[in-house]
C-alpha positions as CSV (number, residue, x, y, z in Angstrom):
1,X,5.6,25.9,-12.1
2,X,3.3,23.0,-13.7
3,X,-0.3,23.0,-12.6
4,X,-1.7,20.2,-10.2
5,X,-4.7,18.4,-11.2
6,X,-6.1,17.6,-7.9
7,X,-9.5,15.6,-7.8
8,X,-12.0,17.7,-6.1
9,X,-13.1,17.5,-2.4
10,X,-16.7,15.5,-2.2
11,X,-18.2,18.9,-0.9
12,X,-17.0,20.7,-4.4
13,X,-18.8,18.0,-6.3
14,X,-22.1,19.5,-8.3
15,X,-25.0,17.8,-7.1
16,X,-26.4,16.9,-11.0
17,X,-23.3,14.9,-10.9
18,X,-24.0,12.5,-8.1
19,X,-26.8,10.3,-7.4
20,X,-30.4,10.8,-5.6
21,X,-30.6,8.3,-3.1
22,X,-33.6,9.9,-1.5
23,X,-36.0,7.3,-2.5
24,X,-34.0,4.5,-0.7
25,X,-33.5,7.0,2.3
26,X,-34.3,10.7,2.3
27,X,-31.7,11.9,4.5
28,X,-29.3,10.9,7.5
29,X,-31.7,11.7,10.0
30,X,-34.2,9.2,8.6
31,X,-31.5,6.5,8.0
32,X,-31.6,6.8,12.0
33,X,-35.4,6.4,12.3
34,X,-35.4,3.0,10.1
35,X,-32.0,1.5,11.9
36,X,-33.5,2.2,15.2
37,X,-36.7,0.1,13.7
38,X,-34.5,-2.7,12.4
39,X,-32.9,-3.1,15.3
40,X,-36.3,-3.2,17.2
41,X,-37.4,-6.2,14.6
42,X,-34.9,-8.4,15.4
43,X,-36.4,-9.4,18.9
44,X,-39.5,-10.4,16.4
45,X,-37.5,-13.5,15.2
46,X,-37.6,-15.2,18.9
47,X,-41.4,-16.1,18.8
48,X,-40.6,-18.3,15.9
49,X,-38.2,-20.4,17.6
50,X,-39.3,-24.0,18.1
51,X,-42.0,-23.5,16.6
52,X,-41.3,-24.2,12.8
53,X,-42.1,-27.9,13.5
54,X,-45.8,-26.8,14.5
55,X,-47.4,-26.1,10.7
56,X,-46.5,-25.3,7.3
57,X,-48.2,-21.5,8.5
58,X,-45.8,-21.6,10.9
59,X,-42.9,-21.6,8.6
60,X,-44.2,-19.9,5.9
61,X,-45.1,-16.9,8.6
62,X,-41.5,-16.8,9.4
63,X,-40.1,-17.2,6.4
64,X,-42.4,-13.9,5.4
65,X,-41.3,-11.9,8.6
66,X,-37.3,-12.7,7.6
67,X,-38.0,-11.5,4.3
68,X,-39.4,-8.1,5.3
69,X,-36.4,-8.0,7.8
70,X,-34.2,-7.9,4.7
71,X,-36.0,-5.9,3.0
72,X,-35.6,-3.3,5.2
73,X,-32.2,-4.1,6.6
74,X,-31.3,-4.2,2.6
75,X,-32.0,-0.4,2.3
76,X,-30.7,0.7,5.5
77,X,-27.4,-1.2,4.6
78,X,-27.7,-0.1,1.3
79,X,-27.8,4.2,2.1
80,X,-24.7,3.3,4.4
81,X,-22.5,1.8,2.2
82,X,-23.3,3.8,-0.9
83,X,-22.5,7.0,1.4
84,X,-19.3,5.3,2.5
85,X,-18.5,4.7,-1.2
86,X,-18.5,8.6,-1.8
87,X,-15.4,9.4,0.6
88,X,-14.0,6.4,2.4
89,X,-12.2,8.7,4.7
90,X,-15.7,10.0,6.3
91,X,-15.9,9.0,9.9
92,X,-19.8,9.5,10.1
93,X,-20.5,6.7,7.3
94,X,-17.8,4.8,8.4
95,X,-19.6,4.8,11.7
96,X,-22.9,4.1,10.1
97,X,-21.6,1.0,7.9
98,X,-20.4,-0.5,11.2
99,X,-23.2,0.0,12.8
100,X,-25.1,-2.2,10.2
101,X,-22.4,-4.5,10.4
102,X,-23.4,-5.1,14.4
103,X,-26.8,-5.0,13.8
104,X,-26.7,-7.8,10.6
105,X,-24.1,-9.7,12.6
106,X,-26.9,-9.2,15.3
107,X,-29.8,-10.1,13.2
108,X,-28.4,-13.4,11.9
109,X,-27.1,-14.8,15.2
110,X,-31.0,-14.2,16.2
111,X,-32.2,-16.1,12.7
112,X,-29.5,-18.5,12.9
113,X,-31.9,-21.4,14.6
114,X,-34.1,-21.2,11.3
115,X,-32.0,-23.5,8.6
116,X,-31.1,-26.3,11.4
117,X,-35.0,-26.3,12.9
118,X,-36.3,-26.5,9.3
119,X,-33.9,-29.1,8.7
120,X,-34.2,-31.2,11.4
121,X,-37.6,-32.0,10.4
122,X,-38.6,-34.9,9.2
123,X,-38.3,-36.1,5.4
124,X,-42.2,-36.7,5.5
125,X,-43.0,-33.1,7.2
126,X,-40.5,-31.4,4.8
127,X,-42.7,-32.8,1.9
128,X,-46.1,-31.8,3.3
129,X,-44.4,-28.7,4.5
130,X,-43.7,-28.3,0.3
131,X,-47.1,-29.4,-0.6
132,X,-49.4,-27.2,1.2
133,X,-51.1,-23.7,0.1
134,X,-49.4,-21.7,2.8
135,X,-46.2,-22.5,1.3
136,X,-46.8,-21.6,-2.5
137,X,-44.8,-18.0,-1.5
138,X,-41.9,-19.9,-0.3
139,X,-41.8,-23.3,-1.7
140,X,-38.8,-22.6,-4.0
141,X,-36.9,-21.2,-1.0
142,X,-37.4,-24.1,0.5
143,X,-36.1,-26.6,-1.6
144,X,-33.3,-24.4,-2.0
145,X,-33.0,-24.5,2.0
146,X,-33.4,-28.2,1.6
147,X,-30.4,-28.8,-0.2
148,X,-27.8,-27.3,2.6
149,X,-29.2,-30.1,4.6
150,X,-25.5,-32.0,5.2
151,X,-23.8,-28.7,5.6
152,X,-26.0,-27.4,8.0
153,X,-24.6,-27.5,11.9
154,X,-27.0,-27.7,14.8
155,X,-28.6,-24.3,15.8
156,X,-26.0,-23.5,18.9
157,X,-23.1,-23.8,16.0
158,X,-25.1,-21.7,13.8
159,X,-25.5,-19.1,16.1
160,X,-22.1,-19.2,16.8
161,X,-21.0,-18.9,13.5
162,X,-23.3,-16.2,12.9
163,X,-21.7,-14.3,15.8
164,X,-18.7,-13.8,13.9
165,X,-19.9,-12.0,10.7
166,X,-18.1,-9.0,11.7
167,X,-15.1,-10.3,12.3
168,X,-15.6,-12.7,9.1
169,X,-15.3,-9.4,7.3
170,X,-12.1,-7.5,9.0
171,X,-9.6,-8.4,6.5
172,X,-11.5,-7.3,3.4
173,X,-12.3,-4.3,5.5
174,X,-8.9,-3.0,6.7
175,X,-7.9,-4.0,3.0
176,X,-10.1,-1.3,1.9
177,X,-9.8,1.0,4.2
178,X,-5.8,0.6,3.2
179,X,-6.3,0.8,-0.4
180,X,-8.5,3.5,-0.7
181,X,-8.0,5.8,1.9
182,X,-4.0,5.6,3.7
183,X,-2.2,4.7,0.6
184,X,-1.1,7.8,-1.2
185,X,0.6,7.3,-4.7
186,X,1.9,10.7,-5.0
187,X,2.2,12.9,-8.1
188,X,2.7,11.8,-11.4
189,X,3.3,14.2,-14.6
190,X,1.1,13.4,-17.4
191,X,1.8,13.4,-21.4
192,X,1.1,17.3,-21.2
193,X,3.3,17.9,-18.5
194,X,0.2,18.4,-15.8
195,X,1.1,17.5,-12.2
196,X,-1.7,14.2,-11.5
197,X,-2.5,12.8,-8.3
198,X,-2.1,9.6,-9.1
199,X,-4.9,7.3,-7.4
200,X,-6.4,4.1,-7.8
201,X,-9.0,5.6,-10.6
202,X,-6.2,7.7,-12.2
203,X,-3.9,4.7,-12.6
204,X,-6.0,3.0,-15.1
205,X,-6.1,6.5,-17.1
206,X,-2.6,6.9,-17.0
207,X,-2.2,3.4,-18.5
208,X,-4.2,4.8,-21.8
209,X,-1.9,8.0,-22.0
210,X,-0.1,7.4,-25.6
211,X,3.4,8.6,-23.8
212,X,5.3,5.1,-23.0
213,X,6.8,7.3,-20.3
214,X,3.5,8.4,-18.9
215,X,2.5,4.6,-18.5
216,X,6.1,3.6,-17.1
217,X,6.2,6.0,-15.2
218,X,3.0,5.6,-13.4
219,X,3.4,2.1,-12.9
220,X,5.9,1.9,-11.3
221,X,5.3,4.4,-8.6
222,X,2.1,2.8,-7.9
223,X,3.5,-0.3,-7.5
224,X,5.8,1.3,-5.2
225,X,3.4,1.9,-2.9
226,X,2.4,-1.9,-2.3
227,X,6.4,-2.6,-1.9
228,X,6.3,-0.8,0.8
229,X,2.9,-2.3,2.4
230,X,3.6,-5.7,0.4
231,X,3.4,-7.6,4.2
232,X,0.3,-5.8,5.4
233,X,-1.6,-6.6,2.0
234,X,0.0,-10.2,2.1
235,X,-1.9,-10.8,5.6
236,X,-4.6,-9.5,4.7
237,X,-5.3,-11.8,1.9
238,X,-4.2,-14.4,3.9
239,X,-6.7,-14.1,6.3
240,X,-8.9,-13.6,4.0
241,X,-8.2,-17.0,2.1
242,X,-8.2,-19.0,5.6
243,X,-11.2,-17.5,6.8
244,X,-12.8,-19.1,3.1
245,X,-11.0,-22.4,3.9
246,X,-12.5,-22.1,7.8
247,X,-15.6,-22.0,7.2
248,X,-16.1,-24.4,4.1
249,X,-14.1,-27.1,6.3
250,X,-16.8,-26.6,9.4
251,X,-19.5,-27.0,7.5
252,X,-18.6,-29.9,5.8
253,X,-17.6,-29.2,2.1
254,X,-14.7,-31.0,0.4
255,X,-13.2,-27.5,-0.3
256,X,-13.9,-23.8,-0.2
257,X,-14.2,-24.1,-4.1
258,X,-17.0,-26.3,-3.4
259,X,-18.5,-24.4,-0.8
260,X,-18.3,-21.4,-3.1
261,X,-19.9,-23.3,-6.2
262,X,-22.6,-24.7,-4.2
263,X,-25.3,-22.0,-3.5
264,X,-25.4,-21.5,-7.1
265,X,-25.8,-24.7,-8.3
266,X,-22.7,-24.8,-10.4
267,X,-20.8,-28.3,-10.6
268,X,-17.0,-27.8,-10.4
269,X,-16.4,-29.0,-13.9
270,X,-18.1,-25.4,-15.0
271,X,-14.4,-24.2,-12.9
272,X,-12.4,-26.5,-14.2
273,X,-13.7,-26.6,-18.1
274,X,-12.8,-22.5,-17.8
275,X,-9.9,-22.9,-16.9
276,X,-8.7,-25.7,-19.1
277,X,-10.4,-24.0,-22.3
278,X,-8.5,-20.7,-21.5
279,X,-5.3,-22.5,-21.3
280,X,-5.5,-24.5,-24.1
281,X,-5.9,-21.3,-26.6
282,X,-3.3,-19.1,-24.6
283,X,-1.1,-18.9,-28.1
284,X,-4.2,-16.8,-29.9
285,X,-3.6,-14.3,-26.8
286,X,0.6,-14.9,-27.0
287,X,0.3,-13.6,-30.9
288,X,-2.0,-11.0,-30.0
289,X,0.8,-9.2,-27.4
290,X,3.2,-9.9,-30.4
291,X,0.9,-8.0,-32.3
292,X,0.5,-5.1,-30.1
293,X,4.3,-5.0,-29.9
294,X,5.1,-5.2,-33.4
295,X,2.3,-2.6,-34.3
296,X,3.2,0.0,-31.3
297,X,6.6,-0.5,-32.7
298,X,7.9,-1.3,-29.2
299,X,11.1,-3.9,-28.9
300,X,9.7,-5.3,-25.6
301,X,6.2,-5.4,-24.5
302,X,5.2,-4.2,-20.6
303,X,1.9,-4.7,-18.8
304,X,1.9,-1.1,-18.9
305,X,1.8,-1.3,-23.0
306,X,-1.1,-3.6,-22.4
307,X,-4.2,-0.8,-22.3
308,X,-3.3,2.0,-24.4
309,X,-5.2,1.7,-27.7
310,X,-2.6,0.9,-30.1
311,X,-4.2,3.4,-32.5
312,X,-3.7,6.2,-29.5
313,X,-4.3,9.2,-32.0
314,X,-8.2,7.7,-32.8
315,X,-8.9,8.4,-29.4
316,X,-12.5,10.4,-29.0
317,X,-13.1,12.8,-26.0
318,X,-17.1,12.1,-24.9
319,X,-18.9,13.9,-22.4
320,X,-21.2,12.6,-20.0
321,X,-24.0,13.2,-22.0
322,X,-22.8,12.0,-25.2
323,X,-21.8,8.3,-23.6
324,X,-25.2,8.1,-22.5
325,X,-26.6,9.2,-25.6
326,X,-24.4,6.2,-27.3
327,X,-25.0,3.6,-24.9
328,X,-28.4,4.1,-25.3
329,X,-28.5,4.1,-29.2
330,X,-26.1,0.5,-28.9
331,X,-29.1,-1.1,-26.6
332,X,-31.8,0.1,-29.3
333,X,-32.0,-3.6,-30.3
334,X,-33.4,-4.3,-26.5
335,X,-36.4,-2.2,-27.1
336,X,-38.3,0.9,-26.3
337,X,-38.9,0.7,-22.6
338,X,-35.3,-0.6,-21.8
339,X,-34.0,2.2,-23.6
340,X,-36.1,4.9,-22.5
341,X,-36.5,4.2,-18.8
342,X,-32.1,3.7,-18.7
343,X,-31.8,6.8,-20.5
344,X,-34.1,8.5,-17.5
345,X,-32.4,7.1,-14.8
346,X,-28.9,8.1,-16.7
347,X,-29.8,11.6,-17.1
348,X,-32.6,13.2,-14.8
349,X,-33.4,10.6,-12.7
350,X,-30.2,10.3,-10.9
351,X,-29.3,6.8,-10.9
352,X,-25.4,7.5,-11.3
353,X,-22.5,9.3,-9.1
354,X,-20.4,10.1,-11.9
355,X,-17.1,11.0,-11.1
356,X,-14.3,10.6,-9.3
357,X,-13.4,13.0,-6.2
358,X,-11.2,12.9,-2.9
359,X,-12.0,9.8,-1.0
360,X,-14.4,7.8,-3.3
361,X,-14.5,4.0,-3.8
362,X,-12.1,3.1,-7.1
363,X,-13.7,1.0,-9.6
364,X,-17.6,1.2,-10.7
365,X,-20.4,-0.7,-9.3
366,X,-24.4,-1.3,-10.1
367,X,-26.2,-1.3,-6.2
368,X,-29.7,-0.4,-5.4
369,X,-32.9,-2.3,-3.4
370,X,-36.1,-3.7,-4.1
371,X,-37.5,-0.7,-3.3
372,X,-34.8,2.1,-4.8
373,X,-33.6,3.0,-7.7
374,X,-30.6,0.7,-9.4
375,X,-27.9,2.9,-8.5
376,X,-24.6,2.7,-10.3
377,X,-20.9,4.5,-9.3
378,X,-18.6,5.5,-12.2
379,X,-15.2,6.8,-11.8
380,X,-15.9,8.5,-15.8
381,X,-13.3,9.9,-17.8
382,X,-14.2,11.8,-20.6
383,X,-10.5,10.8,-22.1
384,X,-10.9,7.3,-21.2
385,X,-12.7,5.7,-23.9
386,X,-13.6,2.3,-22.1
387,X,-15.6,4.2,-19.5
388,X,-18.2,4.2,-22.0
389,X,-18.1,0.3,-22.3
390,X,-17.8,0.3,-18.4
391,X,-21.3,2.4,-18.0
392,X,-22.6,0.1,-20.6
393,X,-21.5,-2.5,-18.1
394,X,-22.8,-1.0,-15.1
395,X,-26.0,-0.3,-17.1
396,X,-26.7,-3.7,-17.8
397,X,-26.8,-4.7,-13.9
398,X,-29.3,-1.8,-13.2
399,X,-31.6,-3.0,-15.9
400,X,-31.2,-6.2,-14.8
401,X,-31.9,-5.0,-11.3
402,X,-35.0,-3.2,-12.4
403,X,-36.8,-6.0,-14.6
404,X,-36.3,-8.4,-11.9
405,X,-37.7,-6.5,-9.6
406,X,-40.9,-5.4,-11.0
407,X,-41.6,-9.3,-11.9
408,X,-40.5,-11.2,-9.4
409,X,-41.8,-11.3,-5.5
410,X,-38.6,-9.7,-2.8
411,X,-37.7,-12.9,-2.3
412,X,-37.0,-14.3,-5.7
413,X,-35.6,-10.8,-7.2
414,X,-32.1,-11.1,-6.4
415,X,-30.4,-12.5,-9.0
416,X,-27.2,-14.5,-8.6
417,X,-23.7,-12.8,-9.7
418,X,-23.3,-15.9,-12.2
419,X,-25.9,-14.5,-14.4
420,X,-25.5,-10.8,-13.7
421,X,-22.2,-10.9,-15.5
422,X,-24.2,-11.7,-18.7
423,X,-26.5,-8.9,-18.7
424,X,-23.9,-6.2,-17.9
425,X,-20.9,-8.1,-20.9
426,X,-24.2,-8.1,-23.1
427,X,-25.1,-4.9,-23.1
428,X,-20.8,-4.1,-24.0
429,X,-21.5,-6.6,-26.7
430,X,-24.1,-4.4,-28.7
431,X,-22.0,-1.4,-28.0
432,X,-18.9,-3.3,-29.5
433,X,-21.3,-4.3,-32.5
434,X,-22.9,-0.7,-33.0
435,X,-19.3,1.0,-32.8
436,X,-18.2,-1.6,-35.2
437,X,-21.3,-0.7,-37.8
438,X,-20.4,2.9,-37.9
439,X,-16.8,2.5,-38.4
440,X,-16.1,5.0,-41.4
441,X,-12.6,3.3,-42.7
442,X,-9.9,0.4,-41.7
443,X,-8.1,2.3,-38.9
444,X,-11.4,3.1,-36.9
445,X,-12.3,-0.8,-37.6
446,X,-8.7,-1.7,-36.3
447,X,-9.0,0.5,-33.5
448,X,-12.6,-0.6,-32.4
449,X,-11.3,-4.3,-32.9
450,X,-8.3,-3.6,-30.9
451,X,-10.8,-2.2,-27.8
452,X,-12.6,-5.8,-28.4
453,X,-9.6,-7.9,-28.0
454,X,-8.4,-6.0,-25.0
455,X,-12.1,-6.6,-23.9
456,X,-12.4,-10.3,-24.5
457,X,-8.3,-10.2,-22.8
458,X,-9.7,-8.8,-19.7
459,X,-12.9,-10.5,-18.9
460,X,-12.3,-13.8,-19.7
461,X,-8.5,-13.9,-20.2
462,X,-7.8,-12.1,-16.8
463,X,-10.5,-13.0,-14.7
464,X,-9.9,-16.8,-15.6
465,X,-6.0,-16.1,-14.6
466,X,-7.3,-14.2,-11.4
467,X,-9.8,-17.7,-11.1
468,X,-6.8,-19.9,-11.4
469,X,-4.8,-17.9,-8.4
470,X,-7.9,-18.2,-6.3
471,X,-7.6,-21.7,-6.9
472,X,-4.1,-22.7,-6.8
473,X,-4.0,-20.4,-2.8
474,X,-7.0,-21.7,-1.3
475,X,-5.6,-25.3,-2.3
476,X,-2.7,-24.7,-0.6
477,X,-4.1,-23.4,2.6
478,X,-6.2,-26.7,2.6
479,X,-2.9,-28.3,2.3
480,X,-1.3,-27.2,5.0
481,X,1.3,-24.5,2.7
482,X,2.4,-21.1,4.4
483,X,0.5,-18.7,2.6
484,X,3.6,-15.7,2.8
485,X,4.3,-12.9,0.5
486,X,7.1,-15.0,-1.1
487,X,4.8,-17.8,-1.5
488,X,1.7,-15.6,-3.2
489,X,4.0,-13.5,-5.4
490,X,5.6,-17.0,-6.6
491,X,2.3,-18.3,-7.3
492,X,1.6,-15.4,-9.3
493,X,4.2,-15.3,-11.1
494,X,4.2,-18.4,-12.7
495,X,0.7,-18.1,-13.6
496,X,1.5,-14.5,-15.2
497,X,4.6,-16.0,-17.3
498,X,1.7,-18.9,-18.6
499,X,-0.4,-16.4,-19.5
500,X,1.2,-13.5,-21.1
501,X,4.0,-16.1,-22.5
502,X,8.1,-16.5,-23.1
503,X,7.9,-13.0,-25.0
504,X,6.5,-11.0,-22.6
505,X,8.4,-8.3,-20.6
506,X,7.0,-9.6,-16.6
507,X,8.4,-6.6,-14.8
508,X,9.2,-7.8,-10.8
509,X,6.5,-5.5,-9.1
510,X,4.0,-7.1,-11.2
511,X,4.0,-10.0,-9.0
512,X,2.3,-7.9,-6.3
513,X,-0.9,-7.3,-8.9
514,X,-2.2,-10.2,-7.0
515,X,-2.0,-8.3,-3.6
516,X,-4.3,-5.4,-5.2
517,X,-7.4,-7.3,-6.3
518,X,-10.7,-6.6,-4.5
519,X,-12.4,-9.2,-5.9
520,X,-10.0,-11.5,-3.8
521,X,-11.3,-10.9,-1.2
522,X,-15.1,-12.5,-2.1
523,X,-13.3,-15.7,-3.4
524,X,-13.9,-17.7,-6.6
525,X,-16.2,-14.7,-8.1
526,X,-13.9,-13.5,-10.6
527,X,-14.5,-16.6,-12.9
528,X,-17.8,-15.9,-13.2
529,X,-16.8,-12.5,-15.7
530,X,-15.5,-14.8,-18.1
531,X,-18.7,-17.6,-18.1
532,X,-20.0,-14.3,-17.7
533,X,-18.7,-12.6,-21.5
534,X,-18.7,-16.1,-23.2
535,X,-22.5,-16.7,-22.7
536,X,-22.8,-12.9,-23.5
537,X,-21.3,-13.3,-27.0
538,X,-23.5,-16.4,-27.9
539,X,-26.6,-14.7,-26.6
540,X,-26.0,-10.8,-27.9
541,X,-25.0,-12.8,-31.1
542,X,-28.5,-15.1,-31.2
543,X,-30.4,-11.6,-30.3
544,X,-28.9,-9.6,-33.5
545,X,-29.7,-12.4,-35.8
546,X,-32.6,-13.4,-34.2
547,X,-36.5,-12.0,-33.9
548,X,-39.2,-11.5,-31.2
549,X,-38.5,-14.5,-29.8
550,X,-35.0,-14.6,-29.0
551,X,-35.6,-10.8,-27.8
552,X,-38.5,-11.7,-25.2
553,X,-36.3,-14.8,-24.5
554,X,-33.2,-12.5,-23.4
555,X,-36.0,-10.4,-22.1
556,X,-37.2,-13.1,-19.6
557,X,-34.0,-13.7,-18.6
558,X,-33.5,-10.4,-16.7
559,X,-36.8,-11.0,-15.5
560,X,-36.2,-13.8,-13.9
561,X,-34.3,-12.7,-10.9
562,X,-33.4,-15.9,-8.9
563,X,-36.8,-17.8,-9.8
564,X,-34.1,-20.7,-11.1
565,X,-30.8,-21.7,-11.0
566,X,-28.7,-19.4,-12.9
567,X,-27.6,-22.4,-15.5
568,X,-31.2,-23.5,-16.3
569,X,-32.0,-19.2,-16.6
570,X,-29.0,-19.2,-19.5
571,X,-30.7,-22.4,-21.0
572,X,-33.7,-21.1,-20.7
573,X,-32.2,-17.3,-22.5
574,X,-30.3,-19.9,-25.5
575,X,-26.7,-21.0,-23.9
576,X,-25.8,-23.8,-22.0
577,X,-22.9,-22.9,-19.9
578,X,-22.7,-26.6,-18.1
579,X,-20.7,-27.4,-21.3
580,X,-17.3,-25.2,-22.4
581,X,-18.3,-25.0,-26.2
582,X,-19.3,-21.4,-25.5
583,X,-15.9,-20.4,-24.1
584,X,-14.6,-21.8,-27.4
585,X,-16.9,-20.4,-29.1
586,X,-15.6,-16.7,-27.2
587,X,-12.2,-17.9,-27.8
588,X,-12.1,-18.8,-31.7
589,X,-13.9,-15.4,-31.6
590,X,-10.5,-13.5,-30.7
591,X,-8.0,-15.4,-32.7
592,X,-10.3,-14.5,-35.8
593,X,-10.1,-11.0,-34.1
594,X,-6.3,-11.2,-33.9
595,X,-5.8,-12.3,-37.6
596,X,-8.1,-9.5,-38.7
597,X,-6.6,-6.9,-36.6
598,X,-2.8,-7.7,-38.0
599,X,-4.2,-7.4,-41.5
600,X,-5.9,-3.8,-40.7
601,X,-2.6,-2.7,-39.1
């Protein structure tokens, strides 16, 4: 009888292996102590109301109390869903993330009078308001504040609006809950004939196994599983997509895509220029899936062909400790202190839960506070070679994390997801370019070539497809179109048979890919992976060949947290992303890639 690999209950897990998250919370029992104080604060934001009109002190006071508030409120939210994260099936942190929920839900019904009673002042007050010393703290907040002036409601539809955070929330919620914990995918034999719970983090292992059987066989009895739940998960994302198209047409905005674009500053055309670019060089990505084909020696290519390294035998089994001593030796061009403080935090000081066990959140993730560690989950695979690249990833957010925070004020630290997808494709960039360095002959070059195409494939590639189908649904909620799992898998399959083209082999269940995306559920975020990678390349690319300018330069960017918009920060760092010549430049990157990659082959 063939042995089952079983992943291990959270209990079993050693605790080297999992994250410290004492210094955002010490323990359970103290979680209780600062949620009972939270919820205690939030009376505090009632002796501001009406009175914001009084003095710029006034304002600036409680501006500075519902900063604090979230300070606090972002580690006590923090400890709970990071707990959740480690078993989705425990009913205590379940408890305690909904018990945040309430209170936030709480908290910004009580704070909700603050935009509209700012912004009902007059032009003249705003601009003393900006001018005075008080104010210095606060003034870019402010202006920022200013600018949601004709999307802002009066403060009873605030508060009313505010009221329904929780159930804003339920469809991404249950979708979780679904995916994660009540869908089981069964057992799947691997290419040594080991029994595998197959899960959502063994799925993308099984992909990389070099036995076509492995792959095909794994796909589709994972798929299976959303067949049989394909009209739960199509309401889900439905409500999900109305509730974006809801609350963009209350407040105002043309279209959720606008409503989505606006905090950050980001005119459409940054959207549309993506897309557009991406489309126009979809025959470089065409000949590469010819490519793989012809090289793998298959007669029809499958998605499930799409992730195994084509050079499967070249494959290197790492360690923990050896993909952090690599990672580490790719960022050597970011310094000393970057280095040594991530290789800390990697290694003794507990910044990571490392692997996968019963229950735990799929996927990785970089999360921490102001005032904790920048903590990152891995699912890591010593087999699967792009885990390194994927801790390199999740690397780059914590450092980004951590050199915001210790230069910018709590209020200005958080950065905006637009420019946190550079720091974490940079830091994949110099490991792509150290790899590359070392390679000892062709094969190794083809093969660490091959891992940079399937890169480049599924950040901007993907995530621009995924962009598109967030575009094309939410556009037809606006107009009025039934939003049905017929409808969603036919949308999804004509943008799959653009994108992987006439030659591809689109096997039927792949059409329900588009019911398994998390990131769907935080709509039009998934484009900002591929700005994300395209101003990467430019700036890993001006760093390499640059000096101590273009370091400190790069080096101020992560700095800078929110302290600008997160277009002027790339301008600022060396890459304009308000124009598509970086994309291009990303682009013409992987046909040269393709070329050289048929010649090594």
């Amino acid at each position: 009888m063939s042995k089952v690999l079983r992943l291990p209950k959270r209990s079993g897990v050693k605790a080297a292996d999992t994250w410290d998250l004492s210094p955002m919370c010490e323990s359970d029992a103290q979680w209780e102590e600062m949620f009972t104080k939270l919820d205690k604060q939030i009376a505090g934001f009632a002796k501001f109301r009406g009175k914001l009109k009084e003095s710029a002190k006034s304002l600036a006071n409680c501006l500075r109390f519902d900063a604090d508030f979230d300070r606090l409120a972002e580690r006590v939210g923090g400890y709970a869903h990071l707990r959740l994260t480690e078993d989705q099936a425990n009913s205590s942190y379940q408890a305690m993330v909904a018990r945040f929920t309430n209170l936030a839900t709480r908290a910004s019904q009580a704070a909700s009078y603050i935009r509209p009673e700012v912004l009902a002042l007059p032009k003249k007050t705003l601009e003393q308001y900006l001018a005075a010393k008080e104010m210095a703290p606060w003034k870019l907040a402010l202006e920022r504040l200013i600018r949601f002036k004709p999307y802002t409601l009066n403060a009873r539809e605030e508060e009313m609006l505010a009221m329904q955070g929780e159930m804003a929330g339920a469809s991404s919620k249950a979708f979780r809950q679904l995916l994660d914990a009540d869908m089981k995918f069964g057992l799947v034999k691997n290419e040594k004939g080991e029994e595998v719970e197959l899960s959502n983090s063994t799925f993308s292992k099984l992909l990389v196994s070099p036995e076509r059987s492995v792959r095909k066989n794994a796909f589709h009895q994972y798929y299976q599983q959303f067949v049989g739940h394909e009209n739960t998960l199509a309401a889900l994302l439905t409500g999900s997509i109305h509730k974006d198209v809801y609350y963009a047409k209350v407040r105002g905005y043309k279209s959720s895509l606008e409503a989505a674009l606006f905090p950050d500053n980001v005119p459409q055309s940054v959207y549309d220029n993506l897309i557009s670019t991406v489309r126009k060089h979809l025959p470089a990505v065409h000949r590469y899936y010819d490519v793989r084909r012809r090289k793998m020696k298959l007669k029809d290519i499958h998605h499930y062909d799409t992730y195994v390294p084509i050079l499967s035998d070249l494959e290197v089994k790492r360690n923990w400790n050896q993909a952090v001593k690599l990672v580490v030796e790719s960022l050597a061009p970011l310094g000393s202190e970057y280095c040594s403080v991530l290789e800390e935090g990697l290694t003794t000081g507990r910044w990571c839960d490392r692997y996968p066990n019963q229950g735990k959140q799929s996927g990785a993730f970089s999360s921490g506070s102001f005032d904790s560690p920048p903590y990152i989950l891995m699912n890591y695979s010593p087999e699967v070679f792009n885990d390194v690249f994927t801790l390199a990833h999740e690397a780059g957010h914590s450092m980004h994390t951590w050199h915001s925070a210790r230069n910018q004020p709590y209020q200005y630290y958080g950065y905006v997801i637009f420019v946190a997808e550079v720091a974490s494709t940079f830091n994949e960039e110099l490991l792509s370019h150290h790899l590359l360095s070392q390679a000892q002959d062709d094969r190794e070059r083809a093969y660490l070539i091959n891992r940079e195409l399937d890169d480049i494939r599924g950040t901007i590639i993907r995530q621009t497809m995924f962009a598109e189908f967030e575009k094309v649904t939410h556009e037809m909620a606006e107009a009025g179109e039934p939003l049905t799992v017929e409808s969603l898998k036919a949308a999804y399959r004509k943008l799959l048979e653009a994108y992987f083209g006439p030659d591809f082999a689109l096997d039927d269940e792949l059409s329900l890919e588009c019911l398994r995306i998390p990131h769907f559920y935080r709509a039009f975020y998934v484009y900002k992976y591929a700005t994300g990678l395209s101003a990467a390349i430019a700036l890993s690319q001006r760093v390499l060949s640059g000096g101590k300018q273009e370091l400190a330069e790069y080096l101020g960017f992560l700095a800078g947290g929110c302290s600008k918009d997160p277009l002027d920060l790339l301008k600022d760092a060396g890459v304009d992303m308000r124009k598509p010549a970086p994309i291009e430049t990303a682009l013409k990157h992987f046909a040269k890639r393709v070329e050289e990659l048929d010649e090594l082959l």
